[in-house]
VOVEX-700373 format. One line per field, with one value per atom (N, C-alpha, C): chain; x, y, z negated. Coordinates in nm, 2 decimals. Example, Ala and Ser with C-alpha at 12.3 -4.5 7.8 and 13.67 -1.06 7.14 Angstrom:
residues 2
mol: [A|A|A|A|A|A]
X: [1.32|1.23|1.32|1.28|1.37|1.29]
Y: [-0.57|-0.45|-0.33|-0.22|-0.11|0.00]
Z: [-0.78|-0.78|-0.78|-0.71|-0.71|-0.79]
***
This chain:
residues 252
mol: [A|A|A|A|A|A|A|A|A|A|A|A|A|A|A|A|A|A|A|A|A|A|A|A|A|A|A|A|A|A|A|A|A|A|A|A|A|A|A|A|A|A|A|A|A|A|A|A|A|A|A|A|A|A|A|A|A|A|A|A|A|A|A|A|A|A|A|A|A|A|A|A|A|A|A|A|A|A|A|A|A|A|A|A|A|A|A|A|A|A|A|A|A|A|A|A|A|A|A|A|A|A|A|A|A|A|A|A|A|A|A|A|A|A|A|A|A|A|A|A|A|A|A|A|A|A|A|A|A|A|A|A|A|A|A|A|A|A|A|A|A|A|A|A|A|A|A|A|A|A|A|A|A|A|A|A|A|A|A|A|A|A|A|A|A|A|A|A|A|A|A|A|A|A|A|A|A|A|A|A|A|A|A|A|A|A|A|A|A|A|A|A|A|A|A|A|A|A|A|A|A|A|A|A|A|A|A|A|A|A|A|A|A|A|A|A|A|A|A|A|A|A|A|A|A|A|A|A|A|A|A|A|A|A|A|A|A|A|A|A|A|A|A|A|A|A|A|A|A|A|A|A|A|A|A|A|A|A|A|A|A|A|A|A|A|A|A|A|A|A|A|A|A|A|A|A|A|A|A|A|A|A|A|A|A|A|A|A|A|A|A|A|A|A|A|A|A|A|A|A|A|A|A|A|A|A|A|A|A|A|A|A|A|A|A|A|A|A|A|A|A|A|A|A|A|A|A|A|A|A|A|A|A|A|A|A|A|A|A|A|A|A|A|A|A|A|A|A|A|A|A|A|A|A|A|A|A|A|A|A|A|A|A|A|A|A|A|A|A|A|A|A|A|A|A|A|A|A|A|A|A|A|A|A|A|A|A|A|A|A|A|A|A|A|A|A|A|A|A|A|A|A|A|A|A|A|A|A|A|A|A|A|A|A|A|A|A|A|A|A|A|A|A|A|A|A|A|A|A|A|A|A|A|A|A|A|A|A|A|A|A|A|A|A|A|A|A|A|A|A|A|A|A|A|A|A|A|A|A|A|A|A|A|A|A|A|A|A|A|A|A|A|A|A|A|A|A|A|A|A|A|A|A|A|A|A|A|A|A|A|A|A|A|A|A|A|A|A|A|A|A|A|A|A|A|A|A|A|A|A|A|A|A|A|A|A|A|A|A|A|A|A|A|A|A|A|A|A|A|A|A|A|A|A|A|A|A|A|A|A|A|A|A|A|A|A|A|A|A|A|A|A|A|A|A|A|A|A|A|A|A|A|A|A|A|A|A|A|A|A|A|A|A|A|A|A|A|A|A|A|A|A|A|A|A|A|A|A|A|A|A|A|A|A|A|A|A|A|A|A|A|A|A|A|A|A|A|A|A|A|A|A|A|A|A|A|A|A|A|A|A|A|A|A|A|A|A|A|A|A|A|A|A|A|A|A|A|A|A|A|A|A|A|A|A|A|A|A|A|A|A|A|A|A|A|A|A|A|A|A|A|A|A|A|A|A|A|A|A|A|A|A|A|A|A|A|A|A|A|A|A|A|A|A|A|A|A|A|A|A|A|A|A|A|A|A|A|A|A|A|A|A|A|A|A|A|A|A|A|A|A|A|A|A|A|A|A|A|A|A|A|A|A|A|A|A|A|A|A|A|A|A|A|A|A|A|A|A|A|A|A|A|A|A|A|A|A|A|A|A|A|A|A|A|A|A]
X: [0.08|0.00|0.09|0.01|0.12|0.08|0.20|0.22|0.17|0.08|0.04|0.11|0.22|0.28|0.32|0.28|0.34|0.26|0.23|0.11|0.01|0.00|-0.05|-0.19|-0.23|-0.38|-0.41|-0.29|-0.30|-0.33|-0.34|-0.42|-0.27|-0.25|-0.14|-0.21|-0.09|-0.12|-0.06|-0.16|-0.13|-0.22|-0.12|-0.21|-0.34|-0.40|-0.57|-0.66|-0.57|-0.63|-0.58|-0.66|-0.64|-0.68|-0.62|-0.70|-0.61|-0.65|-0.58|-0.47|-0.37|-0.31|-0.37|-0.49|-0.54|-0.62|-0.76|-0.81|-0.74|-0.63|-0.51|-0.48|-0.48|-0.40|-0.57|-0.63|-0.79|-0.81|-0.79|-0.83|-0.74|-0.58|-0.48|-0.54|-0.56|-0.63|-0.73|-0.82|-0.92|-0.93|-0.86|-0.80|-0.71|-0.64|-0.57|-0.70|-0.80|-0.89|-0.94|-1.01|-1.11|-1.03|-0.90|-0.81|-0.83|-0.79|-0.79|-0.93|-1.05|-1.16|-1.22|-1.16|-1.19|-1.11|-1.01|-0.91|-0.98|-1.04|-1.06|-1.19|-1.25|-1.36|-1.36|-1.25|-1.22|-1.15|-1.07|-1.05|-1.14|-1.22|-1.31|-1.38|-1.44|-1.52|-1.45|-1.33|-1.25|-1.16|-1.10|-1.04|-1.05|-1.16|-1.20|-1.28|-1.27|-1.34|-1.36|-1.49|-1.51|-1.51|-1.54|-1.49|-1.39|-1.38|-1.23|-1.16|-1.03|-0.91|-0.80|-0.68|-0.55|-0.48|-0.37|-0.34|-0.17|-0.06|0.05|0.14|0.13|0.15|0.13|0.05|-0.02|-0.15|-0.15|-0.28|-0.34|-0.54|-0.66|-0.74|-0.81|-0.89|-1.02|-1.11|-1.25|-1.24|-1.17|-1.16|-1.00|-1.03|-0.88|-0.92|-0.73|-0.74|-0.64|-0.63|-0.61|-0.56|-0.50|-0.49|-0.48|-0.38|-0.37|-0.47|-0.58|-0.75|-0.73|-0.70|-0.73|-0.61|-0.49|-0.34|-0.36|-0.43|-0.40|-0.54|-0.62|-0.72|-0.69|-0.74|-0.68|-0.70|-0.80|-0.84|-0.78|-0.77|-0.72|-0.53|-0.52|-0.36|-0.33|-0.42|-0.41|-0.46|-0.52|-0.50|-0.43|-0.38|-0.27|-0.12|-0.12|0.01|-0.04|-0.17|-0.17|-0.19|-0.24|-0.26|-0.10|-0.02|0.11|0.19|0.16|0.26|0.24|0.10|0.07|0.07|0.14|0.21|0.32|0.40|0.57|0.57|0.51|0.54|0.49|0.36|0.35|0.42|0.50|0.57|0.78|0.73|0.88|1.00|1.00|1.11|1.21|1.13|1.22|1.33|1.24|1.31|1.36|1.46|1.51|1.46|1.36|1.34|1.22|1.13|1.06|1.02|1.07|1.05|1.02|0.99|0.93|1.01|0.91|0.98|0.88|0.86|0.83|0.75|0.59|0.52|0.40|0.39|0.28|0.31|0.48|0.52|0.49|0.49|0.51|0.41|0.31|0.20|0.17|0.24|0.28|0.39|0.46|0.59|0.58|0.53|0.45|0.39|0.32|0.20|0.24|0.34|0.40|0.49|0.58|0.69|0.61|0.51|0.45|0.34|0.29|0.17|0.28|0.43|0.52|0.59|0.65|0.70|0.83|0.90|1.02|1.12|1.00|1.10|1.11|1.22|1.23|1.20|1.18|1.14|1.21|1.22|1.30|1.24|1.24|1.17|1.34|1.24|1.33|1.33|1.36|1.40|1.33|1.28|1.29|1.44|1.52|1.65|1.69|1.83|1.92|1.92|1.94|1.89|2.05|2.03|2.14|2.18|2.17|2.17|2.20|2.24|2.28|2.39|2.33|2.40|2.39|2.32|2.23|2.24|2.19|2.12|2.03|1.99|1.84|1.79|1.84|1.76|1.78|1.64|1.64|1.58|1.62|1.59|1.68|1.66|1.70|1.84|1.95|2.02|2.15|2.11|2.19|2.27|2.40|2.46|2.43|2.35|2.35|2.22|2.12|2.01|1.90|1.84|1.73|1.59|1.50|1.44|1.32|1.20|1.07|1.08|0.99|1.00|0.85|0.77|0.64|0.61|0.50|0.44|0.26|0.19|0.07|0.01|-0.04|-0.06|0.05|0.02|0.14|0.09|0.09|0.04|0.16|0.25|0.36|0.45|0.46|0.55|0.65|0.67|0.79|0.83|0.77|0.82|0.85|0.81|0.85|0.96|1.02|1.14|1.26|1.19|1.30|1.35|1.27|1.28|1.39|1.33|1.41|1.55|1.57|1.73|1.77|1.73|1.78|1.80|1.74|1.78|1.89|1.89|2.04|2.13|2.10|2.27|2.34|2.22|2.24|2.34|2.31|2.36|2.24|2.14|2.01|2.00|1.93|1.89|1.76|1.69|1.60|1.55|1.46|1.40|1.24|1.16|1.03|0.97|0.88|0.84|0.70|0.63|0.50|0.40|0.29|0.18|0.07|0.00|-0.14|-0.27|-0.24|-0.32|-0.25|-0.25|-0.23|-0.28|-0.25|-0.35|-0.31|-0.34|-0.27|-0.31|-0.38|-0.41|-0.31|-0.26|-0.09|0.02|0.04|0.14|0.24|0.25|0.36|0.44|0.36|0.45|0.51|0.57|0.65|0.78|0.79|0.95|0.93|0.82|0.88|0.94|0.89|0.94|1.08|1.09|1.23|1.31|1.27|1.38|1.41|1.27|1.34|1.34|1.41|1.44|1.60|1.57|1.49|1.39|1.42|1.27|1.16|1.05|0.88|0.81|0.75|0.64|0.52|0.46|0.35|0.22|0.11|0.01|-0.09|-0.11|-0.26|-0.39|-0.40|-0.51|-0.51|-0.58|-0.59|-0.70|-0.68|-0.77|-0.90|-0.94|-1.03|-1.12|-1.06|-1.10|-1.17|-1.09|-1.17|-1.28|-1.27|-1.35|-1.53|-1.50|-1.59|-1.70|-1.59|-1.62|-1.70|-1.61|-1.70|-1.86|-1.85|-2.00|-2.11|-2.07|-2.12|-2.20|-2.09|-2.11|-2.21|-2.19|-2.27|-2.41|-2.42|-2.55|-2.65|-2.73|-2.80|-2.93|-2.94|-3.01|-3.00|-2.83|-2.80|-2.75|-2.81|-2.78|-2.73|-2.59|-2.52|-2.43|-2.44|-2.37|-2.27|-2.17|-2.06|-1.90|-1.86|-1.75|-1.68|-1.69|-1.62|-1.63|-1.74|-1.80|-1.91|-1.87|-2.05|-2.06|-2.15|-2.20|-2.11|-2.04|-1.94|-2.08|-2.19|-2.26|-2.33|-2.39|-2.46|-2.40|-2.31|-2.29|-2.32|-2.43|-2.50|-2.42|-2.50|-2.41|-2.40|-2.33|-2.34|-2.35|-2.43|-2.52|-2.44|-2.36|-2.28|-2.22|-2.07|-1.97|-1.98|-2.00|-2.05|-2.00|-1.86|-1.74|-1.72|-1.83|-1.79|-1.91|-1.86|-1.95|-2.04|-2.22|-2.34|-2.42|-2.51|-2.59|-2.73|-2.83|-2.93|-3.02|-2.97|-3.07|-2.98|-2.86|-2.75|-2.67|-2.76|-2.66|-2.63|-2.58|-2.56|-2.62]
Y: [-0.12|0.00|0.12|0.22|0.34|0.44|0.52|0.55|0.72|0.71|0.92|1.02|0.94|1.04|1.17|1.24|1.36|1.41|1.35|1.40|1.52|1.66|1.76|1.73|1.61|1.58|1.58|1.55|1.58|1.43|1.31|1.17|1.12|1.00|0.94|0.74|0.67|0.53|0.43|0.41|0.28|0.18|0.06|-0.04|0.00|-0.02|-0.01|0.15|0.21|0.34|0.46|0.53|0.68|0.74|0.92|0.98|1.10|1.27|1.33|1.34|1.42|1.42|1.44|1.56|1.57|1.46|1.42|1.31|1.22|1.19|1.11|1.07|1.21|1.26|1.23|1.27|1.29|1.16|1.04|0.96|0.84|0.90|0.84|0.89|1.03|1.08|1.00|0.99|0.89|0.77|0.70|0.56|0.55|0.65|0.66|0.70|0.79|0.83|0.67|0.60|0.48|0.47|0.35|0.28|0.26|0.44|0.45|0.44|0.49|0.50|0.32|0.28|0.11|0.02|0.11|0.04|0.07|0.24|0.26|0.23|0.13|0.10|-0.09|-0.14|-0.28|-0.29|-0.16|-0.15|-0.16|-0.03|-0.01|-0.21|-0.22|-0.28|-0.43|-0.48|-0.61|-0.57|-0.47|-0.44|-0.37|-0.28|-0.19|-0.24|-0.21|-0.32|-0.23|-0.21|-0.10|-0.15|-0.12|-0.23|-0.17|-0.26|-0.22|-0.29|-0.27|-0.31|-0.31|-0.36|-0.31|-0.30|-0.19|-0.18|-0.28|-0.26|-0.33|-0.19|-0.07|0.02|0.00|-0.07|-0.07|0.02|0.10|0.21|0.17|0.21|0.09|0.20|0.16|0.19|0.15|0.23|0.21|0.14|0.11|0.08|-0.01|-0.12|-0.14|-0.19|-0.17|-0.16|-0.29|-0.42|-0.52|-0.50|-0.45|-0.41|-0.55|-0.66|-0.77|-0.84|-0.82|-0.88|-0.81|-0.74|-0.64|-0.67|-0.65|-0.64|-0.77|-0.87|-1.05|-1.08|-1.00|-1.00|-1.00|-1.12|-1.10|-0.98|-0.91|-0.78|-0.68|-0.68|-0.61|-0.58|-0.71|-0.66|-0.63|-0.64|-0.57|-0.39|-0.36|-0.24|-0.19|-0.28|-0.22|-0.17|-0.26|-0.25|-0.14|-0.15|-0.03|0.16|0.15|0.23|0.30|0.21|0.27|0.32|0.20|0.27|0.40|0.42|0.55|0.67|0.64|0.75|0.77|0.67|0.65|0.67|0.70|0.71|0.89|0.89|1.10|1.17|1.10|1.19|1.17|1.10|1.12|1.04|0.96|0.89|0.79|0.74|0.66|0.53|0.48|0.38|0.25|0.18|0.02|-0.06|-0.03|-0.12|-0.09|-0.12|-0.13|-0.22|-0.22|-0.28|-0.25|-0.31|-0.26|-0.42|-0.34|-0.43|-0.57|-0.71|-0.80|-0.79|-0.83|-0.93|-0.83|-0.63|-0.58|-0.53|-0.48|-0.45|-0.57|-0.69|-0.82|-0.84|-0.83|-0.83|-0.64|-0.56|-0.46|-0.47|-0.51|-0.50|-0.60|-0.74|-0.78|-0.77|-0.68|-0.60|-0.52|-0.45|-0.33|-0.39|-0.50|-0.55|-0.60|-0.66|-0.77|-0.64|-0.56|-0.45|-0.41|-0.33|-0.28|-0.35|-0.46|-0.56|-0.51|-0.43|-0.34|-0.29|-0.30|-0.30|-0.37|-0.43|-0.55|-0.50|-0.63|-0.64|-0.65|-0.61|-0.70|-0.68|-0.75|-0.70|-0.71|-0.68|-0.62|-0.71|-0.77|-0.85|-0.77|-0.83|-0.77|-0.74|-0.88|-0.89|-0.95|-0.96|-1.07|-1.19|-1.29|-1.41|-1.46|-1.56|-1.62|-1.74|-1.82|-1.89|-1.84|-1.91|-1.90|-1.79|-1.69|-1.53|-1.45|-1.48|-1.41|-1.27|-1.24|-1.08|-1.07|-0.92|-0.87|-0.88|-0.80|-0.78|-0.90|-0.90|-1.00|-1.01|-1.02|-1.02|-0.89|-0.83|-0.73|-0.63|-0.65|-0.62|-0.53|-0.42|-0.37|-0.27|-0.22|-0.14|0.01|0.11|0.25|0.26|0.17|0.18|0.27|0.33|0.40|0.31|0.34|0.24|0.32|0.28|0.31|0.22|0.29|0.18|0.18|0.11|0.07|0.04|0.05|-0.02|0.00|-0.12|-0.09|-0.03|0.00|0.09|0.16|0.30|0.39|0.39|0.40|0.41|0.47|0.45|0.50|0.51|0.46|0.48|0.35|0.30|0.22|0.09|0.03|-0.07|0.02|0.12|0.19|0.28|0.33|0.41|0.27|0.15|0.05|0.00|0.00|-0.03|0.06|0.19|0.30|0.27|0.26|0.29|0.17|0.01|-0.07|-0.07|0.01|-0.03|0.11|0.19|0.30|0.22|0.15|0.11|0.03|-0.03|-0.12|-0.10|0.03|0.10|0.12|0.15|0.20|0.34|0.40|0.56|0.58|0.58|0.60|0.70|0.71|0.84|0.88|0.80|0.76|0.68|0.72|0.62|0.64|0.52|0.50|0.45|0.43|0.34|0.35|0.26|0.20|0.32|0.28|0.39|0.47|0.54|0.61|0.67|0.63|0.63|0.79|0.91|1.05|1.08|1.00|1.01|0.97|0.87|0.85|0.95|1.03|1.11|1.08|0.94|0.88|0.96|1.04|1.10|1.22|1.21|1.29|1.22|1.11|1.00|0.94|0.91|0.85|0.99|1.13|1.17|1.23|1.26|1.32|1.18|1.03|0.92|0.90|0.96|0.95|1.08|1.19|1.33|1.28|1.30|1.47|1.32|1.24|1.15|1.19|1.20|1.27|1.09|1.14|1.06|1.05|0.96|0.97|0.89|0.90|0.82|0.78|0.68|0.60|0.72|0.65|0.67|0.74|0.82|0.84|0.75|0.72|0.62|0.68|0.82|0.86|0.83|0.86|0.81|0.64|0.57|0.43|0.42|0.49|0.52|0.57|0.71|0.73|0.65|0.56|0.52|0.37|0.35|0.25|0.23|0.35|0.38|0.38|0.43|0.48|0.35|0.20|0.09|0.02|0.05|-0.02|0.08|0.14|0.23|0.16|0.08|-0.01|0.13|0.20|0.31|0.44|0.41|0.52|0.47|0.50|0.47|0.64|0.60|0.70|0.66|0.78|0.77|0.78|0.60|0.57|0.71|0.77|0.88|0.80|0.81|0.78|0.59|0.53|0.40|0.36|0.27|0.16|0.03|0.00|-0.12|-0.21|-0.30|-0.38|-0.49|-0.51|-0.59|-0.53|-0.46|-0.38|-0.25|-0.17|-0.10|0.08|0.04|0.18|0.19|0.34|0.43|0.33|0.33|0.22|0.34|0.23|0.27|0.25|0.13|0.08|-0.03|-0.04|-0.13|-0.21|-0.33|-0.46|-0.60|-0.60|-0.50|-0.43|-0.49|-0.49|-0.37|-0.23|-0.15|-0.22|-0.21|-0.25|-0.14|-0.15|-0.01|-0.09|-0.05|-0.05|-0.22|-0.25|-0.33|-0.46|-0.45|-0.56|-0.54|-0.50|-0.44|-0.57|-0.62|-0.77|-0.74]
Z: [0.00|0.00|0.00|0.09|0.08|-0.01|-0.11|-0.20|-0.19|-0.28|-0.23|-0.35|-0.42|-0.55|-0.48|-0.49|-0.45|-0.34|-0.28|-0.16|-0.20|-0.09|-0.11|-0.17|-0.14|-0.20|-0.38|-0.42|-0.56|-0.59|-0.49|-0.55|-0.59|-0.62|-0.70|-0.64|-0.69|-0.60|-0.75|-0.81|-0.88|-0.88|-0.79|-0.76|-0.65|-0.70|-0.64|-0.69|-0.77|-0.85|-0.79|-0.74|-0.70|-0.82|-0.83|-0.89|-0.91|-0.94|-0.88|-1.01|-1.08|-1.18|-1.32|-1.33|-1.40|-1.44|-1.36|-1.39|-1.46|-1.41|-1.49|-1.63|-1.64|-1.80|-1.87|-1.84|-1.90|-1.93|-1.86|-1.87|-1.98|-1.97|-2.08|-2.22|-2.21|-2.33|-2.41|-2.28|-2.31|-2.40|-2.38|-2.33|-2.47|-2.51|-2.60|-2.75|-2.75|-2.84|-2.85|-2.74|-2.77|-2.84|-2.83|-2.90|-3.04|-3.05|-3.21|-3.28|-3.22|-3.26|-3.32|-3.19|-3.22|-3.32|-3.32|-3.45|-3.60|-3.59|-3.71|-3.76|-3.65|-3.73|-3.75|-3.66|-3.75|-3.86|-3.88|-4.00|-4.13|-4.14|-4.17|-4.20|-4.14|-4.14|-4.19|-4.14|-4.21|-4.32|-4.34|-4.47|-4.55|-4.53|-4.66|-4.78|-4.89|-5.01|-5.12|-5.12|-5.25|-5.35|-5.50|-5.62|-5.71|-5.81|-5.95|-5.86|-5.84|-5.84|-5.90|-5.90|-5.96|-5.82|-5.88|-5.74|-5.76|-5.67|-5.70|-5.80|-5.78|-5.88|-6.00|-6.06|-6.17|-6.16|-6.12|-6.10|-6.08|-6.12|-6.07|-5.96|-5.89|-5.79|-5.78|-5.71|-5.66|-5.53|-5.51|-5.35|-5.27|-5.20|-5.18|-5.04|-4.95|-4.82|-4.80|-4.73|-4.68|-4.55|-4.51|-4.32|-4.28|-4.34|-4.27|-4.23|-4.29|-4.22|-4.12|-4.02|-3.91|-3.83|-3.90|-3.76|-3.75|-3.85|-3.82|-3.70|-3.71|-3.60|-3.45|-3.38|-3.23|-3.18|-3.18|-3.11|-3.19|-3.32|-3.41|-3.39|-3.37|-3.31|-3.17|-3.08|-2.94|-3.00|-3.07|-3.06|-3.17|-3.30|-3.33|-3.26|-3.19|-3.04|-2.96|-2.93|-2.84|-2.93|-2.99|-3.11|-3.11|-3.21|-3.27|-3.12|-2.98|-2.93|-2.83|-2.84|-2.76|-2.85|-3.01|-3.09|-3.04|-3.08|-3.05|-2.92|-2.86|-2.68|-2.69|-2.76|-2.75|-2.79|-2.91|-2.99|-2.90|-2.82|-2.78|-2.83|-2.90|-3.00|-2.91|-2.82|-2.78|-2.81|-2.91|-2.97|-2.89|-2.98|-2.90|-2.97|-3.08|-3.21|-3.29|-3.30|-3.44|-3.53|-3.68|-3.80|-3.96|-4.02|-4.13|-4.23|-4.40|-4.49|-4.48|-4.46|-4.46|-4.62|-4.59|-4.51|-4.41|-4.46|-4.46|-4.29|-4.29|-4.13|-4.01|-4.06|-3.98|-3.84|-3.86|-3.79|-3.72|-3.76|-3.61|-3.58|-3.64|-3.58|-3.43|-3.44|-3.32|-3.21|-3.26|-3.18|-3.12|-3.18|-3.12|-2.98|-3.02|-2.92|-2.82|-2.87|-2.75|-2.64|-2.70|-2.62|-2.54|-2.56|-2.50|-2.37|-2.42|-2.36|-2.31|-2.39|-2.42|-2.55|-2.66|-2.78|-2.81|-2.91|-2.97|-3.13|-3.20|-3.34|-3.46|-3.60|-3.68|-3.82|-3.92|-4.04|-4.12|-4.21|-4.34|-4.53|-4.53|-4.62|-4.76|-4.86|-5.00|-5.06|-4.99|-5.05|-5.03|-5.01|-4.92|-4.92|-4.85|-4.84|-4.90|-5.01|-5.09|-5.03|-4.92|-4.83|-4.71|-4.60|-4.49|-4.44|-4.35|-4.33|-4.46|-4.51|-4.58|-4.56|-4.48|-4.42|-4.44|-4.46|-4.49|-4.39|-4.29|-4.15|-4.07|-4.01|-3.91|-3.82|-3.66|-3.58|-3.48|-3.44|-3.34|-3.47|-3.39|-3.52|-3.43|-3.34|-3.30|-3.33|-3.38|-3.45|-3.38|-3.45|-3.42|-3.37|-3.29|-3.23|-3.28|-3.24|-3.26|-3.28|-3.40|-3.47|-3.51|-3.55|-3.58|-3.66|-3.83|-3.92|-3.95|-3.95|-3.97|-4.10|-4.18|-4.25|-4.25|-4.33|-4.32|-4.42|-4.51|-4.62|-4.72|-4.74|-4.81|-4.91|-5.04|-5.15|-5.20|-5.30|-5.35|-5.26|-5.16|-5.02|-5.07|-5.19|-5.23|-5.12|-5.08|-4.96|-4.84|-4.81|-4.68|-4.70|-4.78|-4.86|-4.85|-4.90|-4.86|-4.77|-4.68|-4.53|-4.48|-4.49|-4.44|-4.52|-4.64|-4.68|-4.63|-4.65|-4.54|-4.41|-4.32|-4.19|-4.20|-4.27|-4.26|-4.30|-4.43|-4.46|-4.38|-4.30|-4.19|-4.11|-4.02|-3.93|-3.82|-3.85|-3.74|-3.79|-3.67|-3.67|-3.64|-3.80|-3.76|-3.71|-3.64|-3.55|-3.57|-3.63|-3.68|-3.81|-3.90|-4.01|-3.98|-3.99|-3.97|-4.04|-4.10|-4.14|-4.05|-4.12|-4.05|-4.12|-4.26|-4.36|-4.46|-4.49|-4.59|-4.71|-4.83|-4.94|-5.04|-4.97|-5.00|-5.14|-5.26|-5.37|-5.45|-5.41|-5.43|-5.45|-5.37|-5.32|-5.33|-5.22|-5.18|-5.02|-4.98|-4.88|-4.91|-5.07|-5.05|-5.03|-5.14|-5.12|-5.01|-4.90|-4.78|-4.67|-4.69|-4.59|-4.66|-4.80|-4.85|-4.83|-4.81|-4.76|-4.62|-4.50|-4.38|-4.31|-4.43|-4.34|-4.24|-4.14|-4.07|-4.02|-3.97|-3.95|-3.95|-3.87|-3.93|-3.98|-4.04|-4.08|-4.08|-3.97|-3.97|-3.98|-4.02|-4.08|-3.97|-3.90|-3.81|-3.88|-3.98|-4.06|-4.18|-4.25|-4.37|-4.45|-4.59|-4.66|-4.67|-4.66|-4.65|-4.52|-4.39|-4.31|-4.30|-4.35|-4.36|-4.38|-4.57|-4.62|-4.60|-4.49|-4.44|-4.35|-4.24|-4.15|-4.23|-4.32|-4.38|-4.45|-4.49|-4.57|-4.47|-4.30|-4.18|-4.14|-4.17|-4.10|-4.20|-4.34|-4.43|-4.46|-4.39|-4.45|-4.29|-4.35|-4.25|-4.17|-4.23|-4.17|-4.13|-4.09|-4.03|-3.89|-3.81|-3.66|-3.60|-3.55|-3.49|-3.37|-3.28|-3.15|-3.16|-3.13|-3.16|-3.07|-3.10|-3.02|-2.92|-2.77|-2.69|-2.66|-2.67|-2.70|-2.63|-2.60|-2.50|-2.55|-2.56|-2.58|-2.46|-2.54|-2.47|-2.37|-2.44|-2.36|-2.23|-2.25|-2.16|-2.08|-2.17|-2.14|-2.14|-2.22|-2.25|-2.37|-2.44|-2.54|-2.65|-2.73|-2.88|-2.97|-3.08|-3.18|-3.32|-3.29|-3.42|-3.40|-3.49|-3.49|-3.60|-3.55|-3.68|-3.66|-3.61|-3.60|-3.43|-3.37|-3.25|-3.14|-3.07|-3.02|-2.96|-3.04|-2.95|-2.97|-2.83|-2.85|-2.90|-2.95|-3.03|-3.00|-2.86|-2.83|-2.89|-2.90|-2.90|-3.02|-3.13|-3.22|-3.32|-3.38|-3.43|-3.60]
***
């Protein structure tokens, strides 16, 4: 097929898709909003849990967030991968790597490598393995490389502060710190960003957001026009995610 990039028409040739540059961008935009919208309501909906808790702080809560019901989810980790990396791709970073501290980074750190099919992966140890190499890090272990450090929920930031000082002592650069949620009642971002300055840090989600989105999904009589969403069956507008966008006639 002949190629119209640059052609005074303004169309562009990928594969079988015309369309002019704008339409383009409108439509990554797009594409990039569902994503997240769809992630934050499988969130929502598989790992949010209102209730007493304890947290791993010692601190207790009304509420606790599980992400691994969701990144462990088949569809849940196709848009965790697509999710994190249409950050790491807007914000410019340009990494050779992303990993986190083992067990909560594990399941994006996957998602992320496998949606990309370009970065490679490595987690991060609690603490050195007294056997074998015994190395913390494992998997992608390249001296100096530029690295994205993931985790799924920030609460005190303490597993994600570790990550970070492991993959420096390592010899990685980091260039990015990430989660899935962020629990800002905490105020754990202040030690994760005072551990990966100049690094930014940045949050998927806030816990309030869940939060919200969750009360949205459990309130059986509130029917609302899902943002940027169609009923996967039919096709028309959706009404509600339970966990999956149906519009009124197909709502489960």
């Amino acid at each position: 097929m002949t190629s119209h990039v640059g052609d005074k028409s303004g169309r562009w040739d990928a594969g079988s898709h015309w369309a002019d540059p704008v339409t383009a961008v409108l439509s990554l935009i797009f594409d990039m909003s569902s994503s997240r919208q769809e992630l934050l309501r499988l969130v929502a909906h598989k790992s949010f849990k209102l209730g007493d808790f304890k947290l791993s702080s010692g601190a207790t809560s009304d509420y606790y967030i599980d992400c691994r019901t969701s990144t462990l989810d088949a569809r849940g980790a196709q848009l965790t991968g697509q999710v994190f990396l249409d950050e790491i791709r807007q914000r410019g970073w340009k990494p050779q790597a992303i990993g986190g501290l083992t067990m909560g980074a594990d399941p994006i750190v996957v998602a992320v490598s496998v949606t990309s099919g370009e970065l490679s992966g490595f987690l991060v140890r609690k603490a050195e393995k007294q056997h074998g190499t015994g190395q913390r890090i494992e998997g992608f272990r390249q001296k100096a490389a530029k690295v994205v450090i993931v985790d799924d929920v920030c609460t005190t930031g303490a597993s994600t502060v570790q990550a970070i000082e492991a993959a420096r002592e390592f010899g990685f650069e980091v260039v990015g710190v990430m989660c899935l949620v962020e629990r800002k009642e905490a105020g754990g971002r202040a030690s994760i960003e005072k551990a990966a300055a100049p690094a930014p840090f940045v949050a998927i989600f806030s816990a309030d957001d869940v939060r919200k989105e969750h009360l949205l999904q459990t309130d059986e009589t509130n029917e609302f026009v899902a943002v940027s969403t169609t009923c996967e069956v039919c096709g028309k507008a959706a009404v509600t995610y339970h966990p999956r966008s149906r519009c009124k006639e197909h709502k489960i």
